[in-house]
MARMIVO-721723 format. One record per residue (C-alpha): residue in one letter; x negated, z negated, y negated. Coordinates in Angstrom, 3 decimals, padded with zeros to 6 digits. Example, Ala and Ser with C-alpha at 12.3 -4.5 7.8 and 13.67 -1.06 7.14 Angstrom:
BEGIN
   aa       east         up      north
    A   -012.300   -007.800    004.500
    S   -013.670   -007.140    001.060
END
This chain:
BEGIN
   aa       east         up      north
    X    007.835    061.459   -002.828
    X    011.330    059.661   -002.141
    X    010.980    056.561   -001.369
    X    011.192    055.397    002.182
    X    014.184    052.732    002.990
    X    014.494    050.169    005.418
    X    015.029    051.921    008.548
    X    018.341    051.129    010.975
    X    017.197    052.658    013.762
    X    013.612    050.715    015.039
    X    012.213    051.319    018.644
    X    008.559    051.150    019.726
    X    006.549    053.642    021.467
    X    003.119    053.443    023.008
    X    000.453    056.051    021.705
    X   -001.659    058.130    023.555
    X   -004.504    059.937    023.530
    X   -005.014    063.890    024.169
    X   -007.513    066.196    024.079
    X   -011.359    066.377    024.408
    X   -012.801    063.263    023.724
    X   -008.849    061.824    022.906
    X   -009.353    063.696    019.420
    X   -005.614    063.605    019.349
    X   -003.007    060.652    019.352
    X    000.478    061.594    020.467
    X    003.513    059.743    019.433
    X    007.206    060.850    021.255
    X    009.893    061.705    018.208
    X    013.132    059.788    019.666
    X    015.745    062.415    020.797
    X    018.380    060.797    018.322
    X    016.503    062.026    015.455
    X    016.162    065.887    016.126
    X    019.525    066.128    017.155
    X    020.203    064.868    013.951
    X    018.143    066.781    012.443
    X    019.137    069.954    014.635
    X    023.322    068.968    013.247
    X    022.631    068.681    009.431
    X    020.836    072.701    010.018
    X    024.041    073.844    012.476
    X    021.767    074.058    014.929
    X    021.043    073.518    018.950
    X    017.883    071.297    019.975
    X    016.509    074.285    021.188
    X    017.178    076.386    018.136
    X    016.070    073.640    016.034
    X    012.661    073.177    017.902
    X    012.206    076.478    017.685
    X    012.681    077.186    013.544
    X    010.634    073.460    012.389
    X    007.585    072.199    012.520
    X    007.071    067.872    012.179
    X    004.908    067.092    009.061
    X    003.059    063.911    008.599
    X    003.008    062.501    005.255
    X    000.533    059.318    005.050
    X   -001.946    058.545    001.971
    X   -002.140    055.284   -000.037
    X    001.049    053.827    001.322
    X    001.274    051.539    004.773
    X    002.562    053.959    007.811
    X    002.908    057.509    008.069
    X    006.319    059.564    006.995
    X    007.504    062.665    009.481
    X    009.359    064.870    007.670
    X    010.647    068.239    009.330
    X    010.207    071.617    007.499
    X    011.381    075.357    008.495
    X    008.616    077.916    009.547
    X    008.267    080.699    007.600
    X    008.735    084.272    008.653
END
């Protein structure tokens, strides 16, 4: 795995939880970063939502890693 570099951008954002019993915590994805992400593919936001899926990466490092990746078909 690359390794993960000071980021630039920083902003805090409460967590919530979903679901029965709150099995689920939900974290927003700042809008800055998929339109970024949506520009590097030539892509709208809506286009871009559409073709990825967010992955979470975490396992023995501090924090978890989102990472974007296409869905197949």
């Amino acid at each position: 795995m690359a390794e993960i570099k000071d980021a630039t951008y920083k902003r805090r954002y409460r967590m919530r939880a979903v679901g029965e019993g709150g099995l689920n915590i939900v974290v927003s994805i700042p809008r800055v970063v998929i339109e970024r992400e949506a520009e590097k593919h030539e892509l709208t936001i809506t286009e871009f939502l559409q073709r990825f899926k967010a992955v979470a990466q975490y396992d023995n490092f501090d924090g978890i890693r989102y990472t974007f990746e296409e869905i197949p078909g």
